[in-house]
N, C-alpha and C positions, 0 to 999 in steps of 0.2 A: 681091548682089555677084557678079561673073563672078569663073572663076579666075582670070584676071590680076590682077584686081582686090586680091584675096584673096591671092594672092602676094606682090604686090607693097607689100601694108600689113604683111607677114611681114617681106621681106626689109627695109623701115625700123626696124623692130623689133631686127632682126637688126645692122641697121650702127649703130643708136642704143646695142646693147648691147656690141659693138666696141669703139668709143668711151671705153664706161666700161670694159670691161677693160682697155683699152691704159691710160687715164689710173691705174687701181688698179695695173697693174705698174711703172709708171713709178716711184708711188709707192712701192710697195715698194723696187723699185731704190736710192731716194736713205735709202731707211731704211738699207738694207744699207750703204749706203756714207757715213751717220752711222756705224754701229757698226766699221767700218774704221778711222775717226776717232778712236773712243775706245779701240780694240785697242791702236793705234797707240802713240797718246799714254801707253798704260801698258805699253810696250816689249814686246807678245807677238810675235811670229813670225808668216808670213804661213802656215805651217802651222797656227798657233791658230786661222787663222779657220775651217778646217774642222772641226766639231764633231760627231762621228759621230751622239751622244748627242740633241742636240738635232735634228737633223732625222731622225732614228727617229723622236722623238716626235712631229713638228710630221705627220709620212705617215703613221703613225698614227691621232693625229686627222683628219687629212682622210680616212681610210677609214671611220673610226667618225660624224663627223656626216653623208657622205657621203649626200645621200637620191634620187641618181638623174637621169634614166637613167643616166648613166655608171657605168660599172662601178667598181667601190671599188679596183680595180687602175689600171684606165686612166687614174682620177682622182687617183690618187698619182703616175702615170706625167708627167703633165703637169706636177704640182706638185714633180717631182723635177728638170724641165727652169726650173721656174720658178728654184728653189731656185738650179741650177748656174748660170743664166746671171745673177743676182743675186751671187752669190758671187765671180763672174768680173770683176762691177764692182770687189767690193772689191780684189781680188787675182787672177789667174789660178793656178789650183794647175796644177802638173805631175807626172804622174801618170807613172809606167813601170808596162810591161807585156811578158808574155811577147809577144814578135813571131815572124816579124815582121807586116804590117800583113794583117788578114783571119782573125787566129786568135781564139779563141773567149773565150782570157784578154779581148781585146780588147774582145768583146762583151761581156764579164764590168764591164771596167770602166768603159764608158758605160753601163753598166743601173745601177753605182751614182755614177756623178759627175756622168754626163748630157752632153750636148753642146757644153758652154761651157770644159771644162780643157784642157789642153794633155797630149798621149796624148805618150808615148816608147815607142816598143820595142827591147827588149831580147833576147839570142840565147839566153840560157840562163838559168832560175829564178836561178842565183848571181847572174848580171850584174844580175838588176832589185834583188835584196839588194842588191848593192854599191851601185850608185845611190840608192837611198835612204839607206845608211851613210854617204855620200860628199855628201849634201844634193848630189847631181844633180837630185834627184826630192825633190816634199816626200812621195808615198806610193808605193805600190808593190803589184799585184796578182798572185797567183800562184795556179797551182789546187793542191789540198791532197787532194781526195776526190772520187773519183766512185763512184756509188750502185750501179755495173756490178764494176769492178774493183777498188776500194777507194784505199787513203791513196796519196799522191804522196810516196814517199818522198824524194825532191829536196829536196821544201818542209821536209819534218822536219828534214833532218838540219843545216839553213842553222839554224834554232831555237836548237843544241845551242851555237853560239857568239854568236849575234849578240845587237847589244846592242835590238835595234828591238824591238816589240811589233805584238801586232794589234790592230786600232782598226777590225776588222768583218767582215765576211763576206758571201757573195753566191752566191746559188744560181742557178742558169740550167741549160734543159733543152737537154739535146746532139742534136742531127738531125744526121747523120752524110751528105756525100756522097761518091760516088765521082765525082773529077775528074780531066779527060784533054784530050789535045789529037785524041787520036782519038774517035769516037763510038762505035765499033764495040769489044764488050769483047773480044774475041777477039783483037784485036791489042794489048792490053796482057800486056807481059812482068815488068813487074818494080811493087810498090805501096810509094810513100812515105809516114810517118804516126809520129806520135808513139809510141812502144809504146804507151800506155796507148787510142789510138783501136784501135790492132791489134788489141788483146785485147778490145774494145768492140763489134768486130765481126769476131770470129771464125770461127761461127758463118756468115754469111751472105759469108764469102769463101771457108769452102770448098765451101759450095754452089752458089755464082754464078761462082768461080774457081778453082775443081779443079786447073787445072795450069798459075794462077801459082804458083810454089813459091818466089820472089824475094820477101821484105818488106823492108824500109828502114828500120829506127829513124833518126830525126832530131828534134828539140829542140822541136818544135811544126808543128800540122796547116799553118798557116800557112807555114813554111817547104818544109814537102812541096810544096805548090800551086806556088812560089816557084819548085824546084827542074822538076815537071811541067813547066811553060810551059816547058820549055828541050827537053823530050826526049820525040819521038812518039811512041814505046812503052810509056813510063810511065803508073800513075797516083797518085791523091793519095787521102790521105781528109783530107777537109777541109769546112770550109760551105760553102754557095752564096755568099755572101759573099766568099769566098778566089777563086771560080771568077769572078765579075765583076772582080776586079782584078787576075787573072792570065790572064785572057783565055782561058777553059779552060771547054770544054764539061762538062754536069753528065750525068756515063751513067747514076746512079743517086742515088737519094734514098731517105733515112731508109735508113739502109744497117745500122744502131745493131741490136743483136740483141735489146736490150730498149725497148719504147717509152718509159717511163719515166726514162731514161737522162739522168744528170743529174749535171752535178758543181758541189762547192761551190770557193767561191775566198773566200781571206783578202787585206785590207789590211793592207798592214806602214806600219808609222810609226815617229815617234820618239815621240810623245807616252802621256802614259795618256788613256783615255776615260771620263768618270763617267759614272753608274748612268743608263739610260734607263726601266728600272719592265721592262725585259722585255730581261733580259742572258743574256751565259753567259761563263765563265771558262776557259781555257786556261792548261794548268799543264805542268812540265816537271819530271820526280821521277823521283829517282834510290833503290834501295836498296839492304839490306846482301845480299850473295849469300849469305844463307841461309834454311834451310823458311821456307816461310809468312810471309816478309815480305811480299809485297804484301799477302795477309788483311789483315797488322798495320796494311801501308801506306791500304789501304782503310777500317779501320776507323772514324776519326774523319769520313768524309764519311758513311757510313751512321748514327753515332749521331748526327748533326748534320741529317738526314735532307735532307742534298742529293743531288741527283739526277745520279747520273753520267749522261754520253750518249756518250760516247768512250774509249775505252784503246787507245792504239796501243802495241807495244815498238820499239825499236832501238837496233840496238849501240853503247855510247857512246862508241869509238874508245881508254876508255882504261886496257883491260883486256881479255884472252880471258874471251868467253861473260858477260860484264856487259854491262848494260843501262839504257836510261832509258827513262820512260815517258810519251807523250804522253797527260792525261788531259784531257776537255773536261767542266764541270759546270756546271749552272745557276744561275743568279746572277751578281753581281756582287762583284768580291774587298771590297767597300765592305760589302755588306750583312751582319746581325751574324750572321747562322750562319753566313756561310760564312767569314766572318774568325774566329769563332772555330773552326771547320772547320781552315783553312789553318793555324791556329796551333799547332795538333793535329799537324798533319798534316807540321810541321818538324819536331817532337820526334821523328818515328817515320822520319824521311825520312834520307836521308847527304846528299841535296841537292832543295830544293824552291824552284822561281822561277815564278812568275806571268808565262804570257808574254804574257797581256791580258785586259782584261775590256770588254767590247763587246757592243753591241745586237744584237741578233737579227736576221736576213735579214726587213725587212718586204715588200720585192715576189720 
């Protein structure tokens, strides 16, 4: 058999198996939009159909029977695109997001909803809160933590009042650029950027920029980019991404001080999310301002031998030098030691609220 020969018995191979993929998603499709049918007819919300819990599990298992070539990530990545544009049959979710369009919440919330939702952006962490309060938005993504500079305090303090939960989380790695309408770094005078990118890449502006001595806090990298395209001495730090829709040259890349650089982002909703086999809880606890209350307060999750992963403090607005404490711990508020945990954990508390229990980041 010649190589064409041989190719070309490939590529009928190849359109014959086409063929059956397209007909296998079709079918999935009208499955999705039976279960819309039956949502429906038992009066849920069109934010019920998105079920954090259940597609954790279903990317999961496509990681775990996964046998190859494709990588057990890339093979989740498709089936997350599958997932979203199935889901879009039943309902289109609308999603808000820090903006505005090109910022990295952005990217944050198609790595987890996928290509088929309807994106909003929003100008300030509050504003996406409110839209989701406000059923503008059935969800809402905001970042919370990066692995460089730590917690977003923005996102905590929105916590302390609002009535919405998290319903999941999303990690993504930060590549930092420096963007401009010049190319030449010499003639930038003044750098636009979220603080938390400032301080991300500290370190390599004032090695590479000694005497800008101008920074710019603004609401997100995205809006920096926004503000760049308008003024030839500036520049941005932002993605490459920002720099294709703001028509902005890229003078530098991976600009981030540490390679590793990486922040997580939460889902707000209204809903609760049941147990996926691989959770973590999110807790808002307050105590009495005296010794060794936290010890006390910590007590019932160590005899209970759950696993913290998080304590953040901040002031609770409604007292000098009192506090509340963001705790994050393993499991789910359903499973039985951590509910008998939590139950523990009111007696010893002056205020203790669950502010979600949700799947684990699986890509």
């Amino acid at each position: 058999m010649s190589e064409l020969e041989a190719l070309q018995a490939i590529r009928i191979q190849i359109d014959e198996t086409d063929a059956q993929i397209q007909q296998l998603l079709n079918n999935r499709t009208a499955m999705a939009e039976e279960v819309a049918q039956i949502k429906l007819a038992n009066g849920e919300q069109i934010s019920d159909f998105y079920r954090p819990e259940r597609e954790a599990m279903v990317l999961r298992q496509v990681m775990e029977r996964n046998a190859g070539p494709l990588s057990d990530q890339e093979m989740a990545r498709l089936f997350r695109e599958i997932m979203s544009a199935c889901l879009a049959a039943e309902k289109p979710l609308k999603v808000a997001y820090l903006g505005p369009e090109g910022s990295f919440t952005q990217a944050a919330a198609l790595k987890q909803f996928g290509g088929s939702v309807e994106l909003e952006s929003f100008a300030t962490i509050a504003d996406v809160f409110h839209a989701v309060e406000t059923h503008q938005a059935n969800y809402g993504v905001v970042p919370v933590e990066n692995s460089t500079e730590g917690m977003v305090s923005h996102t905590l303090d929105r916590f302390i009042n609002t009535p919405l939960k998290i319903n999941g989380e999303i990690s993504l790695r930060i590549h930092h650029c420096l963007l401009s309408k010049s190319d030449n770094i010499s003639d930038i005078k003044a750098v636009y950027a979220h603080p938390q990118a400032i301080a991300q890449c500290r370190h390599w502006l004032s090695e590479h920029m000694p005497d800008c001595e101008v920074m710019i806090p603004v609401n997100s990298n995205s809006e920096a980019a926004k503000k760049v395209s308008l003024e030839p001495n500036a520049a941005a730090i932002a993605s490459n991404r920002a720099a294709e829709i703001y028509d902005l040259s890229i003078v530098a890349t991976n600009i981030e001080d540490e390679s590793n650089n990486t922040t997580r982002f939460l889902i707000i909703g209204g809903q609760d999310v049941g147990p996926s086999g691989e959770d973590k809880t999110a807790l808002l606890v307050s105590t009495k301002n005296q010794p060794g209350a936290l010890q006390v307060l910590l007590k019932p999750l160590a005899d209970s031998g759950i696993s913290l992963t998080r304590i953040e403090s901040r002031p609770s607005r409604t007292g000098i030098w009192e506090y509340v404490f963001f705790i994050d711990i393993e499991g789910h508020s359903q499973d039985a030691a951590v509910a008998e945990a939590l139950a523990l954990l009111e007696k010893e508390s002056s205020m203790c609220r669950v502010l979600g229990s949700y799947p684990k980041a699986v890509l």
